[in-house]
N, C-alpha and C positions, 0 to 999 in steps of 0.2 A: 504494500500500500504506500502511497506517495505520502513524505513525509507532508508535503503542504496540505492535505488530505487530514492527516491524524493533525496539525496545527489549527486548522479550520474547525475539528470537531471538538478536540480539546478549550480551545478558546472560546467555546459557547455553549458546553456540554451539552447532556442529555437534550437541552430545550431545545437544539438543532436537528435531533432528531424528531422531536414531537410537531414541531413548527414543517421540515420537509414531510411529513407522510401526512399531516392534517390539508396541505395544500396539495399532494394530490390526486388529494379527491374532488380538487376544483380544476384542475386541470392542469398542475403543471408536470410535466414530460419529465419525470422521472421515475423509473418500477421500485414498486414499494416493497419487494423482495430483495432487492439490491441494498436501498436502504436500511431494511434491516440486518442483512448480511454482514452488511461495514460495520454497523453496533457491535453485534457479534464478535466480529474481526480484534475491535479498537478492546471490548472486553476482554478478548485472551489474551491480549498481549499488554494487561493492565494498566489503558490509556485514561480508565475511566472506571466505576463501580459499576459491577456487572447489576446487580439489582434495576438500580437506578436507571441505566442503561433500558434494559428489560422493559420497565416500566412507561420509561419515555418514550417508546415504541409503540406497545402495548395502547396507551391511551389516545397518541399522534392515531393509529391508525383508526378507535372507536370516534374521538373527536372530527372527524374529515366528515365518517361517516352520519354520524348523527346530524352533522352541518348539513348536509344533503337531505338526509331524512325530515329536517325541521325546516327546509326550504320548500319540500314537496307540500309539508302541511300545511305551512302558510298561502303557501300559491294555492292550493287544495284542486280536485281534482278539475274544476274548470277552468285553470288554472293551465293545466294539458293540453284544452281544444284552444288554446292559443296561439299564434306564432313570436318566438320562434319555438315554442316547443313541440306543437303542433306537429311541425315540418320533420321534428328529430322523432315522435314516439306519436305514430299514427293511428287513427281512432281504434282501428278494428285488436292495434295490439297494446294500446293501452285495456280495451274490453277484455282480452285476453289474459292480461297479466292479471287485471281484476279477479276474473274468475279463480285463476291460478292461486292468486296468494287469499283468497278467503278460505279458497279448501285448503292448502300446502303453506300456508303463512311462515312457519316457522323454518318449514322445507324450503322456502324459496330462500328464505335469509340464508341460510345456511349454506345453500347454491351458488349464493352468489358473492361470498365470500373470496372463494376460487376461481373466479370466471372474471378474466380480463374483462374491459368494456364493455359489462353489462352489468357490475358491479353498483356503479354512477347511478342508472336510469331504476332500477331496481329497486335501490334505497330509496331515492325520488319518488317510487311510484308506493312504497310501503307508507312513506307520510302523506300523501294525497290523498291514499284512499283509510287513511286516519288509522293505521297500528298502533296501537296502544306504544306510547311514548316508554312504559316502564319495561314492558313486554319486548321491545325492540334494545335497550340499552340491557337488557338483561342476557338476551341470546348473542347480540351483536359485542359485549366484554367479553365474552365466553368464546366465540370465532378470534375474534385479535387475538386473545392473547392466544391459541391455540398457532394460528398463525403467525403469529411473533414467534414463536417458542421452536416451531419449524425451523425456519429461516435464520434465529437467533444461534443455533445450536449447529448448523449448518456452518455459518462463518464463526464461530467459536471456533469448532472441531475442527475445522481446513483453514485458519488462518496462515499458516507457515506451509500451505501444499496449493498453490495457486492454479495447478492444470487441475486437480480437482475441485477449488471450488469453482470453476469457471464450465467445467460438466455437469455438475450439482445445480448450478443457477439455472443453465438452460433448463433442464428437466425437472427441476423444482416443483415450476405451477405445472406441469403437465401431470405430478401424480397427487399433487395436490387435488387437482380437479377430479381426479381422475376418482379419487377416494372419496370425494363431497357428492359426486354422481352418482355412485355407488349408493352411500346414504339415502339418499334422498328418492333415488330409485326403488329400494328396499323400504323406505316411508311410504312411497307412494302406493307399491304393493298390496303394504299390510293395511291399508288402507281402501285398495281395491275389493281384498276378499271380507273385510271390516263386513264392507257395503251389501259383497253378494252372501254373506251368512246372513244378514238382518235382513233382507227380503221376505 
């Protein structure tokens, strides 16, 4: 890692972390697995208190989110047939996602934890159509920090083996996802045959 790298994060600790991953969720162009990666990184090699570290990640990443979440509610769902958001999450798949997250609420948070650019619209669309505020910061701490903890432990562990972490990163959010599909697949099931026993 570039020393002017660990001078940049050192000189404004942890809050450097919580400030990049809180913004973005509002769009600024950097992977929030990267960023906590380097936490990681700066941890093993005691640039910085691993805890603390841990945490300022942990809540950067709930913080972004619930920002999004609490812009949907505000805006609320008419909010939607507007432009320009209109233009970005179109009626028939805002109706969509509706449906989806009144039966799979919990399953969708959880979905979309893992999922690239659909993460944004997602949480947007959970405060719109009014998720219980407690209900949402309660499943969505429980995602961060699980995904902190991933990624944390990741660049922990390969700090000093850099062709591996740089394998690991690529294929990170691929089993990431891969295992939140899984869930939510297996939710969605138990849920299918819930339906066809109570007929």
């Amino acid at each position: 890692m570039p020393d002017s790298v660990v001078a940049l994060f050192m000189q404004h600790g942890p809050l450097i972390f919580l400030i990049l991953l809180f913004l973005t969720s509002f769009g600024l162009p950097l992977a929030k697995s990267l960023i906590v990666v380097t936490a990681g990184m700066l941890a093993a090699r005691e640039h910085a208190d691993t805890a603390v570290l841990f945490l300022g990640c942990a809540f950067g990443l709930h913080l972004g989110d619930f920002g999004v979440f609490l812009l949907g509610r505000g805006l609320g769902k008419d909010g939607l047939r507007r432009r320009p958001l209109s233009k970005i999450l179109r009626a028939r798949h805002v109706d969509r996602a509706e449906a989806f997250i009144t039966r799979h609420g919990t399953a969708s948070l959880l979905t979309a934890r893992g999922t690239p650019f659909i993460r944004g619209p997602v949480y947007f669309l959970l405060g719109a159509l009014k998720m219980c505020p407690i209900r949402f910061t309660a499943v969505n701490l429980a995602t961060s920090g699980l995904y902190t903890l991933v990624f944390f432990l990741v660049g922990y562990h390969t700090a000093n083996h850099q062709e591996q972490l740089t394998t690991l990163i690529r294929n990170g959010n691929t089993v990431l996802l891969g295992a939140l599909v899984l869930v939510a697949a297996l939710l969605f099931h138990k849920r299918r045959r819930q339906a066809a026993l109570g007929r």
